[in-house]
N, C-alpha and C positions, 0 to 999 in steps of 0.2 A: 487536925484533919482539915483539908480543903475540900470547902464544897463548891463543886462544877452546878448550871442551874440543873444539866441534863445526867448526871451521876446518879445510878442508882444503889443504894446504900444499904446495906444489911441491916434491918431493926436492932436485930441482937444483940449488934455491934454496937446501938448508938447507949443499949442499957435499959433506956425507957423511951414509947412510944411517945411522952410527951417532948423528948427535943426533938423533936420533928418539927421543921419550923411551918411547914404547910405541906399539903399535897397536893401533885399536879400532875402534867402528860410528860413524860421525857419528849423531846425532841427528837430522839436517836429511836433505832428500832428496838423492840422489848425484846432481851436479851432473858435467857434460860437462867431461873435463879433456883432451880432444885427446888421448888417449893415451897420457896421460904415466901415471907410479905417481905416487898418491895416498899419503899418510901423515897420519891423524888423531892430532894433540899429544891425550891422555888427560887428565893430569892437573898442571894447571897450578898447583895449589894446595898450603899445605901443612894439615894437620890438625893443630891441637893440643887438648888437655884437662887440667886437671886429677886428680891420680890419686884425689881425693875424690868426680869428680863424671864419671861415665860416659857418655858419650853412648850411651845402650842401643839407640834408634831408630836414631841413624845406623851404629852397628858391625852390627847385624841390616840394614840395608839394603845392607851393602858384603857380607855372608856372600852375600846373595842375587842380588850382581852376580857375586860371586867375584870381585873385583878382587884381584889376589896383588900389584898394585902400589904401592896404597895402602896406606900404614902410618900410623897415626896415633902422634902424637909427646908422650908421657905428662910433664908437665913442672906443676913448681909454680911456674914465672913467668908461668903462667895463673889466673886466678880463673874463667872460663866456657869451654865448649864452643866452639871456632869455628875456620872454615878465613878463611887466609889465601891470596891472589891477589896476591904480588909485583909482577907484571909492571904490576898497576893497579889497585896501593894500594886496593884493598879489600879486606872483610871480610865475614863472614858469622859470627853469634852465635847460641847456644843449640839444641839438642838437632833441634827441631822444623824450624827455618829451615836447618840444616845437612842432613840428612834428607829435607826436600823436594828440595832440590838434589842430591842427589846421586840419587834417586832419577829425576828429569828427565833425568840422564846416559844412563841404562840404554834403550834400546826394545830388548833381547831378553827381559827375562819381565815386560815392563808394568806397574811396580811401581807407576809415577802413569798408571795406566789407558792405552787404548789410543786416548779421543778427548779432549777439552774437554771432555761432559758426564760420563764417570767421575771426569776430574780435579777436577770442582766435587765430586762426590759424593763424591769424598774425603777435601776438605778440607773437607767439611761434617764429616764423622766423628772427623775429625783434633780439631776443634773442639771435637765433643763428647764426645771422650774423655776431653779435658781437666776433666770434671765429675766425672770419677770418684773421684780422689784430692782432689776438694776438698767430697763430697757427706757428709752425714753417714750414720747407717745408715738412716735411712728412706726418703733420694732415693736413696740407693744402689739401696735394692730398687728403685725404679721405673726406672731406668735397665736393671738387669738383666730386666727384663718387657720394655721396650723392645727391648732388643739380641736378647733371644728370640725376640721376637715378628716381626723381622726375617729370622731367620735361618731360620726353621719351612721356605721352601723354597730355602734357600740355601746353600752350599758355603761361600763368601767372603761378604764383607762388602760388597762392590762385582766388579762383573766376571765372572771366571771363572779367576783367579789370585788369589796373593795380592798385596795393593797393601800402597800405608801405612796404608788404613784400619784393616787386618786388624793389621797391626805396631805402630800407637800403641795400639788397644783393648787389644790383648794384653798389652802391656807393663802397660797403666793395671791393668787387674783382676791383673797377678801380683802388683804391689806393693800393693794394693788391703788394707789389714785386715781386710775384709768378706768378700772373694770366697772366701776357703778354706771358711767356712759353708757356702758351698752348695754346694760340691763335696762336701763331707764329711756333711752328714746329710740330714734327708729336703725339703731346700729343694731338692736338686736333680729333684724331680721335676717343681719347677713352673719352667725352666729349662732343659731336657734337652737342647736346640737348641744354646743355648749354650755349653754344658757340650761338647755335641758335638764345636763349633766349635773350643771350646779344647784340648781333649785331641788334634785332629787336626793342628791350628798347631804344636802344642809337639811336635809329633812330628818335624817337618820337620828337617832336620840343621842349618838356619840359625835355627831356634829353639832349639833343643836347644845350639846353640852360645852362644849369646846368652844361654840361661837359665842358664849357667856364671858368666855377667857377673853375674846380676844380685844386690843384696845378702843376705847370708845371715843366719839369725836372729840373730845380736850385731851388723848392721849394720842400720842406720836405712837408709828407701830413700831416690833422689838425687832431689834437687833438680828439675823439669822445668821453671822459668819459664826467658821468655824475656827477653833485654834489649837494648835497642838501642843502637847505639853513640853516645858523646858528641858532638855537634857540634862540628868544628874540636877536635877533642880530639889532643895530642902524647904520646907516650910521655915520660914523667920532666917532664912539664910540665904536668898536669893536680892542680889543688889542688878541694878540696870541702871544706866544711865541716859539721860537726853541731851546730845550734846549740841545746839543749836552756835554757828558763828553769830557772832551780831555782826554781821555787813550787809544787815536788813532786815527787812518785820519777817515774821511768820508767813507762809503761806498755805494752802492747803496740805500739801504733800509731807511738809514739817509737821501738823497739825494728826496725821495719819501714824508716824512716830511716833511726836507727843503724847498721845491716845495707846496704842499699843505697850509702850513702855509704863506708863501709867497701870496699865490692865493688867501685865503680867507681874508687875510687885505686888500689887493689889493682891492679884487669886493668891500668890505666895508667900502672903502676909511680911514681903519683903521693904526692901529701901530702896525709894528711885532719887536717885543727884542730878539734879540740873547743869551741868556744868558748860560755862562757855568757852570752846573753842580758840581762842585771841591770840592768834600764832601767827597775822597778819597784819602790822600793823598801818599796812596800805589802804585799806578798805575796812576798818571797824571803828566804833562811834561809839562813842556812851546812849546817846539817844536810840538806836538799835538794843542795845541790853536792857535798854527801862521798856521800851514796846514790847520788849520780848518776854518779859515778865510781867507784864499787863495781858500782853495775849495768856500766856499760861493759865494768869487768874482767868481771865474769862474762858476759857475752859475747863478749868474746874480741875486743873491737873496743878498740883502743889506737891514740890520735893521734899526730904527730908531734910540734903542740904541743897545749899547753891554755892558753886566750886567754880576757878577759872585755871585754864589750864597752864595760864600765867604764874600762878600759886605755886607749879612745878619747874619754872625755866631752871632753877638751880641742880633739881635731880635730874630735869632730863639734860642736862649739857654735863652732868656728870655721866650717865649713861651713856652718852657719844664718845664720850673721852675715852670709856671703860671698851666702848667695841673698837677705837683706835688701838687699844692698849695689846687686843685679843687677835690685832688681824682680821678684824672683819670691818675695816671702813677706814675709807683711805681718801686724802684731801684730792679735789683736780684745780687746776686753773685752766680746764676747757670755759669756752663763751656756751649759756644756754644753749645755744643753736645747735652747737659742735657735740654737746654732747647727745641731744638729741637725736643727729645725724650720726653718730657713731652708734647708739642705741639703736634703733632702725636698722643699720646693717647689721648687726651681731658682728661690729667689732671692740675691742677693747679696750677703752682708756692707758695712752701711754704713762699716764701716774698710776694704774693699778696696782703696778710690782713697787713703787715707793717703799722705801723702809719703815718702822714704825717709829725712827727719829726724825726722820724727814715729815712725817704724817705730824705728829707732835708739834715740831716748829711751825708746821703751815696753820694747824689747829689754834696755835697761840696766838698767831698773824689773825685769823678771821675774828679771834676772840677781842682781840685789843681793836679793830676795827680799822687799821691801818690800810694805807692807801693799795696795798700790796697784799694785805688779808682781804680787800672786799673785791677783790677777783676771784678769790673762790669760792669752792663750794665742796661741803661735805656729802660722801657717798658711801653706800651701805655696798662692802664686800661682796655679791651672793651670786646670780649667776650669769653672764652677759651674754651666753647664747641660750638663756629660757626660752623657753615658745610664749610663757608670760612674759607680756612687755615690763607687767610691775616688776619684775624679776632680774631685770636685766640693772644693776647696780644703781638704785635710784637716789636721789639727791635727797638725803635726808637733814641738813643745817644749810643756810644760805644768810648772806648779809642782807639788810633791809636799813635803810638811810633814813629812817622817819622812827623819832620816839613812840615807845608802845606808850598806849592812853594810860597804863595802871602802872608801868615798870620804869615810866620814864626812858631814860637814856643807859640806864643799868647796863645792857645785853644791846650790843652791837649784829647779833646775829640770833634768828632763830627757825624752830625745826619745821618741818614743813610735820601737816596734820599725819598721813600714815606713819609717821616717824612718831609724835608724842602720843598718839590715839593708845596704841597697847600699852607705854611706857606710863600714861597716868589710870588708864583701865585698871593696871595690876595694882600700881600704888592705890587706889581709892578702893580695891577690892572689888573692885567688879566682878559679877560669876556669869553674868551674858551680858556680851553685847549687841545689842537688836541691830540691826543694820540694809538697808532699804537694798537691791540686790544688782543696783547698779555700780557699787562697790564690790559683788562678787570676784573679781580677779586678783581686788587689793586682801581678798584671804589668807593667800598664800602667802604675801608677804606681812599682815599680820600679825603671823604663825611664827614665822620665822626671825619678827624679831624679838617676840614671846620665846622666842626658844634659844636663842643667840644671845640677848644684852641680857649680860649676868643681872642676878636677883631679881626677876622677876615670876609671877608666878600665874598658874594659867589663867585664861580667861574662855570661855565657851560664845563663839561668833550665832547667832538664829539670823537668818537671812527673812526678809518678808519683800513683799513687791513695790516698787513706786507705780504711785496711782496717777495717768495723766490722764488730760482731759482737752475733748476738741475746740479749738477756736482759743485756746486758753495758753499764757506762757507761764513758766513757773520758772526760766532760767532766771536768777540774781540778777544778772550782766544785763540779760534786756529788758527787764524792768527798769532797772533804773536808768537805764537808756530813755524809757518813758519820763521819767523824773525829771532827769537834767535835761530834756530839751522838751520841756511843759506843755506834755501832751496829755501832760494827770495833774491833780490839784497836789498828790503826793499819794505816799506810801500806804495810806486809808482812801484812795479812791475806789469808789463804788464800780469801776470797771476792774480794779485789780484781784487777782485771787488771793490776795491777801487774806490775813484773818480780818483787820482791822476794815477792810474793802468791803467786803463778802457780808459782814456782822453791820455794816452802816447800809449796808443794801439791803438789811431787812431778815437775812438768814440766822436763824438761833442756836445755839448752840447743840439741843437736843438734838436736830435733825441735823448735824452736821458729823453732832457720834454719832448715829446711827446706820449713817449715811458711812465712813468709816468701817466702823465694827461688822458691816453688813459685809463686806469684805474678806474678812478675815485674816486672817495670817500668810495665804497664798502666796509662794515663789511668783506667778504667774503675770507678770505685768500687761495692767489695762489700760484701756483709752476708752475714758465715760464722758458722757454726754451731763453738761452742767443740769441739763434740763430734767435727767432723775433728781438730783440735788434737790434745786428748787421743788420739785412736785412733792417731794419728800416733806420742805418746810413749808409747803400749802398746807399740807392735810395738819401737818401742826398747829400752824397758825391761825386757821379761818374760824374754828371755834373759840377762841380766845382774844381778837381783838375787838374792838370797835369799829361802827360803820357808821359812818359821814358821806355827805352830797357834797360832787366838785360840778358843773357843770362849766365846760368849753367854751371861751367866749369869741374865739372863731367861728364865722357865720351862726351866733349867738341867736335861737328864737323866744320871739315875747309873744306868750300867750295871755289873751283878755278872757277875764271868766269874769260871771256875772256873781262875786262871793262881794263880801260887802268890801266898802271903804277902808273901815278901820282894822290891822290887823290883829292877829289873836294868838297866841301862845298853848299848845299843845307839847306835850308830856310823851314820849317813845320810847322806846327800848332801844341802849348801844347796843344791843346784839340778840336777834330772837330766838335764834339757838341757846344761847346762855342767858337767862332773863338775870341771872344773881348778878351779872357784868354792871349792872344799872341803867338808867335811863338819861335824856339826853332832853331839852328844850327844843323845837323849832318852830317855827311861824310860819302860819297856814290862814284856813278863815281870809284870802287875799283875792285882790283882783287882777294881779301882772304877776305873772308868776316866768324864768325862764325855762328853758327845755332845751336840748341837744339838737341842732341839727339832722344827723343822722336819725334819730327818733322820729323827727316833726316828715321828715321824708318816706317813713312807713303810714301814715294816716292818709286817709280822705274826708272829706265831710260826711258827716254819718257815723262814723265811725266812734266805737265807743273804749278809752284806751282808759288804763288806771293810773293815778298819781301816787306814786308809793308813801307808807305812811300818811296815808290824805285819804283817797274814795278815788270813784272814776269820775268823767266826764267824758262829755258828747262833742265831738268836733264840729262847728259850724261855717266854718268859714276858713279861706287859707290864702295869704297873701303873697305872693312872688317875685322878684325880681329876675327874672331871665329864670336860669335854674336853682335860684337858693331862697329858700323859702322867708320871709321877713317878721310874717307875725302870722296866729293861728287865732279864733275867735272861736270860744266852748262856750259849753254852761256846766256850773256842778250837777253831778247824779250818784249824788251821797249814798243814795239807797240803791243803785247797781251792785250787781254780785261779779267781784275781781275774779272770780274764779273762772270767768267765761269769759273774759277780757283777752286777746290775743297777745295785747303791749304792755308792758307795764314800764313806768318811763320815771325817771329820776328827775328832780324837778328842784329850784330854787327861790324863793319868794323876791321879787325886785325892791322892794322893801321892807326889811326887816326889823322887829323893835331894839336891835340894835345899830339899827343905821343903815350903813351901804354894806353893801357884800363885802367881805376881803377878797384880793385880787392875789391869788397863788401861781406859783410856778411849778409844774410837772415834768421831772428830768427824768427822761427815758435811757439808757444804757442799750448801746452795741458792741458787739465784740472787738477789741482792740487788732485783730488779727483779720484779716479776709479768708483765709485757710485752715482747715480741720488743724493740720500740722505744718509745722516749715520744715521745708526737705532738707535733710543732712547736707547735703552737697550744694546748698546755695548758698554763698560766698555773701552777695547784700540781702539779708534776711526783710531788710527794711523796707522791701519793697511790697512788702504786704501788710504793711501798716493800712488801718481803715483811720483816713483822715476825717469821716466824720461818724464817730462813736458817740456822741454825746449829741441830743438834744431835746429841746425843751418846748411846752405848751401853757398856753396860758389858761387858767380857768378859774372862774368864780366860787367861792366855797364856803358851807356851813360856817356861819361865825362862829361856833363851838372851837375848831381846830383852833383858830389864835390862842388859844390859852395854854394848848398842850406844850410838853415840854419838848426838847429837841431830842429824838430818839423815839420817840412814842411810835410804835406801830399803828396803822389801822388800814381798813380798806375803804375807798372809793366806791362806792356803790356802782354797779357796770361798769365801772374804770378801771380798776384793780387795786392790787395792796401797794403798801407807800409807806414809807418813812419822813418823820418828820427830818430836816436836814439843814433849818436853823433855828437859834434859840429863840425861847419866846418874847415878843417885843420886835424882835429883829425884821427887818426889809431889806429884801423882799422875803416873803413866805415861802420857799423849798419845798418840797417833798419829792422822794426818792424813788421809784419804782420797783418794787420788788416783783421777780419774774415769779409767774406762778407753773413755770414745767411748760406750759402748752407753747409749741413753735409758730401757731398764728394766734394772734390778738386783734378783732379787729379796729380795738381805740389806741394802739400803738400811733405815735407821728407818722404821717405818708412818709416820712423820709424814711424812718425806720424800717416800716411796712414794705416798700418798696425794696431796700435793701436785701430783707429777707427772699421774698419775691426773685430778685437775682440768684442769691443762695442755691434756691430752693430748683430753677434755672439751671442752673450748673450743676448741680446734683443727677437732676433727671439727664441732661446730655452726658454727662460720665456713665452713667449707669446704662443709656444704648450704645456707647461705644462699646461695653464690655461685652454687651449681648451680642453683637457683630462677631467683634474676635470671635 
């Protein structure tokens, strides 16, 4: 028997009142049972999760049913969120789709509203909660005006209870990197609605429960994309593959595959193959294959095998032979151009009608590599007046004059990727292939050559979206356009979106899935702002590094305090957020201490600022040269309370008991690009190249950093986060700037600062032109 949750079941029927698994409210209207007792089956499901990735929605929507029957089943033989329906083999996936449902269960506190028109209006909300954690900080503010501006005469979100509208916003703005700003300083007054709203939500016992759940500052927040199940997919029988070329490192968008194909072997207790693509032997490297397997490692994605598609030149140049053999692919000796230009008109290759001895002969020419076989090129029979361009007889074998890295000189010709992609798919057993959805068109001809070269057997295509991002390239071609004319140090430059780029700039891997997975599976292709990314790996990382003093030695201030002579050695915490991080040496008890210019320019005499990690003092005195201040004369006032201090200022001792200060280098990153995007239709794309992305400042710092190793995280105190970026010992000292999401900084380089400033410039004049129109 299947039990529905809202089915109501005849006692008599079930034999004994005790398999009744619980009693509840049907959903549906109480229908005429002649008299008999009713008993409504509850919960026909099971719940499971992973203990990395919480279902926050759906455990706030079970607090709110109070269901004391439901337990969810916390288990790492899950990669996603989802209940299971035994009784009829379905399923239900991800945070959002499980939440809707369970919340459909409930009609005693109307969680999915009380008609049809609250439930659209909820999952309108639902929707657009979903912008929150993916907005950067300036669509953030307009969302939060929005949500205000809703709420000015309203209690809830929808209704007159709370729904799921009110439970997904709420969740989005807790883990939000944005939203504590404005609870916290004076943004909340243009917000107050809102603020209202949340401070009354989070009071509720099912909120208050829930916000127990959610991650705390050493934890990254979860994951919220959603994902749909495989087709025809079996447990311990679903194979995926990653098929990355090495004709370069990894970049983000590869990384979004990587990750995805990973995740659905996983939930399917299946096998994922790494396999390299090497059907080029004009553009691929042994040194790309070993980065590409180091990127891997560092993300935490490891195959069952690693396969190259090289391993198959023999079956698939038999395959080729076998569709000459069939009448479906016929040699040409058109030039590239020619056949192009015959493809574009939908007309037809004069070799198309070729015999299949004639096809054979020219087959054997291209195979031997002869002066007179490396004028052609092999093409797939299929249709030359398609409305698909892939359709129209495409060039599936061609000669190539340069030995493959693994095969040597073996194969004089080989197949272009849509040609061997199905052909080794089938052979390694593939049962999906994931595939980013700017390949869409080449489906068709996928299919068809899965259905046309004998012995092969099917393969199931899942389409997901490429992720781009503004100000950012991810084409191959013009990356290493950057490479070969040394406008990057290389293929791990901290401006490239590389894995190796992105990871030496300080981004971690956690928030980089997260960031990903947050996503989801979506057809829908985006254009994200780097700057959710990074905010993402703020909130990661700011509880978990160490913090050190850089202070600036441009227009450098020496302040005189009246502290003794000799200096003294004081004992502090790397991180006061996490005291267990440990503590750190520096030298204080001093008489020259340096300070920040911009700092010493907020003070007057009189004035009483704090020395961080130190106490306050009293400003006395202030010395100038035109406008840049030279020196500052204090006293200590150890026994002042910082709390009532307006400035609190990062400070340097001029002499330390290890000697002189080290003299460090601070390299800031601009975007490689001057434009969101490069328009399709511009011919010299290079003309918005930003010639000056890279630069640097000099500052004075903690003696501590010399010892660290290269790669060390930490932050600058008022400066920001940083990477170490050479070894220890080495000169000069490095460090790398990691962006923390926010689009102004005001310790960025003037040059930089300024930069943005134009950006920012252009923006606003685009945006009154449109208002015109």
């Amino acid at each position: 028997m299947v039990f529905d949750p809202d089915s109501e079941i005849d006692v008599d029927d079930l034999g004994n009142t005790n398999n009744v698994i619980s009693v509840g409210v049907s959903n549906s209207r109480p229908k005429s049972t002649g008299g008999k007792k009713v008993a409504v089956i509850k919960n026909n499901f099971i719940g499971r999760h992973p203990p990395t990735s919480i279902p926050l929605a759906s455990y706030l929507v079970n607090f709110l049913r109070n269901d004391q029957d439901f337990v969810w089943e916390v288990t790492e033989s899950v990669q996603d969120v989802g209940l299971s329906f035994p009784t009829e083999n379905e399923s239900l996936t991800g945070d959002v789709s499980v939440s809707r449902y369970l919340a459909r269960l409930d009609t005693e506190h109307f969680i999915y509203g009380c008609d049809s028109l609250t439930a659209s209006e909820i999952d309108s909300w639902i929707e657009y909660s979903s912008k929150i954690l993916q907005s950067p900080e300036e669509q953030f503010s307009e969302l939060v005006t929005d949500f205000n501006t809703h709420l000015r005469l309203r209690t809830y979100f929808c209704g007159y209870n709370v729904t799921l509208a009110d439970i997904h916003i709420w969740l989005a703005l807790s883990q939000s990197p944005f939203w504590s700003s404005y609870i916290t300083s004076n943004k909340s007054l243009r917000c107050r609605y809102l603020i209202r709203w949340f401070h009354y939500v989070e009071s509720l016992e099912p909120f208050v429960k829930t916000k127990a759940l959610l991650p705390d500052k050493k934890q990254v927040a979860l994951a919220s994309g959603t994902f749909e199940d495989l087709i025809g997919a079996e447990k311990g029988k679903v194979v995926c593959r990653f098929p990355p070329e090495p004709s370069g490192y990894l970049h983000i968008g590869h990384a979004k595959a990587a990750f995805l194909n990973d995740l659905y072997a996983r939930r399917y207790e299946g096998t994922l193959i790494i396999r390299f693509d090497d059907t080029n032997p004009r553009k691929e490297k042994d040194e790309y294959e070993v980065a590409i397997l180091q990127d891997l490692e560092s993300l935490g994605i490891k195959g069952k095998y690693v396969t190259h598609t090289s391993d198959y030149f023999h079956q698939i140049l038999d395959k080729a032979e076998a569709l000459i053999k069939v009448g479906k692919a016929f040699c040409d000796n058109l030039s590239p151009k020619e056949v192009t230009d015959l493809r574009d008109s939908l007309i037809p290759s004069p070799s198309r009608n070729n015999s299949i001895e004639t096809n054979l002969k020219m087959w054997e020419e291209m195979k031997k590599g002869t002066e007179l076989g490396q004028t052609f090129a092999l093409r797939a029979k299929i249709d030359y007046l398609s409305e698909n361009g892939t359709m129209r007889d495409p060039v599936i074998y061609r000669y190539v004059d340069i030995p493959h890295n693994r095969t040597g000189n073996t194969f004089k010709i080989y197949p272009i990727y849509n040609f061997s992609c199905p052909i080794v798919d089938s052979l390694e057993g593939v049962t999906h292939a994931l595939r980013s959805n700017e390949y869409h068109d080449s489906e068709e001809q996928y299919y068809w050559f899965l259905e046309n070269v004998p012995g092969l057997r099917p393969v199931k295509i899942k389409d997901f979206s490429r992720v781009n991002f503004s100000y950012t390239l991810l084409s191959k071609r013009k990356l290493q356009w950057f490479v070969d004319n040394k406008y990057v140090d290389g293929w791990d430059d901290p401006r490239f979106p590389t894995v190796q780029g992105i990871m030496r700039r300080g981004l971690r891997v956690e928030p980089l899935k997260q960031f990903i997975l947050d996503l989801g599976d979506s057809k829908k292709t985006v254009c994200m702002e780097m700057s959710t990314l990074w905010a993402i790996n703020k909130k990661y990382i700011d509880p978990i590094i160490p913090r050190y003093t850089a202070v600036r030695t441009e227009n450098i201030v020496l302040v005189h305090l009246d502290g003794p002579n000799t200096p003294e050695v004081a004992t502090v915490l790397l991180c006061k957020q996490t005291p267990e991080m440990g503590t750190k040496k520096i030298t204080r008890a001093t008489n020259l201490i340096y300070i920040e210019q911009v700092d010493a320019k907020c003070v007057s005499v009189n004035d009483e600022v704090t020395l961080m990690d130190w106490g306050n003092i009293i400003i006395t005195d202030i010395t100038k040269n035109g406008d840049i201040i030279t020196d500052i004369t204090a006293k200590l006032h150890l026994e002042g309370d910082f709390k009532k201090t307006k400035y609190k200022f990062t400070w340097l001792p001029v002499h330390s008991l290890e000697g002189n200060l080290p003299e460090v280098t601070l390299i800031e990153y601009d975007t490689l690009i001057t434009v969101k995007t490069i328009p399709k239709k511009e011919e010299d794309w290079t003309i918005y190249v930003n010639n000056n992305s890279k630069q640097t400042t000099q500052a004075y710092a903690d003696p501590n950093v010399i010892a660290l190793e290269k790669g060390t995280q930490l932050q600058f105190e008022r400066l920001g986060y940083f990477m170490k970026d050479s070894p220890r010992g080495q000169q000069p000292v490095l460090f790398v700037q990691t962006p923390d999401g926010h689009t102004k900084n005001k310790f960025l380089s003037n040059k930089v600062q300024q930069q943005n400033k134009e950006k920012e410039t252009k923006k606003k004049k685009k945006k009154k032109k449109k208002k015109v129109l």
